[in-house]
C-alpha positions in Angstrom: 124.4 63.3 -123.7 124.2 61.6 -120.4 120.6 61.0 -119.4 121.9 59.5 -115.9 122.7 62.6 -115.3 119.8 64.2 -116.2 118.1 61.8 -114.3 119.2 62.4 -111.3 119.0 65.8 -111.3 115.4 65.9 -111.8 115.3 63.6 -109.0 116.8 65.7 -107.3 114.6 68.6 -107.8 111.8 66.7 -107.4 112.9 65.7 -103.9 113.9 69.5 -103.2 109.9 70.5 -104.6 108.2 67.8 -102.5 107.2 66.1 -105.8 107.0 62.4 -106.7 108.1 60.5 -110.0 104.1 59.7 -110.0 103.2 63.8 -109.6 105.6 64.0 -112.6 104.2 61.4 -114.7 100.7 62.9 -114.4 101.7 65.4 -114.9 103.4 64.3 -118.3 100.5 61.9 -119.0 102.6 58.9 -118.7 102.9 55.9 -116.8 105.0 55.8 -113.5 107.5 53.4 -115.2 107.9 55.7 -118.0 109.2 58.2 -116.0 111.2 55.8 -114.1 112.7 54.9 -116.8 113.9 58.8 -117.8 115.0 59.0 -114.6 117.2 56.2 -114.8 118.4 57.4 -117.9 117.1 54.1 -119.8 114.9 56.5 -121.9 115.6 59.2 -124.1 113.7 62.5 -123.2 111.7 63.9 -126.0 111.9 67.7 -126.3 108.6 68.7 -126.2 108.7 66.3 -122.9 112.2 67.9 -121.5 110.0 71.4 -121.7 107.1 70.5 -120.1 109.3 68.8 -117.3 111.0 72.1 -117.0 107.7 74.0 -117.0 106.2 71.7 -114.1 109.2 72.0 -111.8 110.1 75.6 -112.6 113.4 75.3 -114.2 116.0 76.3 -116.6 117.6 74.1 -118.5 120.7 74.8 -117.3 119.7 73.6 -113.8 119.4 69.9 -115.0 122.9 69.8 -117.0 125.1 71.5 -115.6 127.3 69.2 -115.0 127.5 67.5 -118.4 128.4 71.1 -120.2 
């Protein structure tokens, strides 16, 4: 799985939302870099993490890999 991709598209619907990677990671309980670092694809997302992420930004999965499938 590419997690550049998936990344960037939750950067991308963050923009779109008005939200920040900071919004995100309190909302995940995590630290900025943390995030950061999903959204640069460096880190693996968890599952449990990939749902809430989902939750908070009121998406379906298939919204954030779309273009990997």
């Amino acid at each position: 799985m590419d997690y550049k991709i998936i990344g960037n598209n939750l950067l991308a619907h963050l923009k779109r939302q008005n939200k920040t990677q900071t919004d995100l990671a309190n909302h995940l309980n995590k630290s900025k870099q943390s995030v950061n670092n999903i959204i640069n694809g460096k880190n693996k997302i968890k599952l449990d993490e990939l749902i809430s992420i989902l939750d908070y930004l009121e998406l379906e999965l298939y919204d954030i890999i779309k273009e990997i499938i």
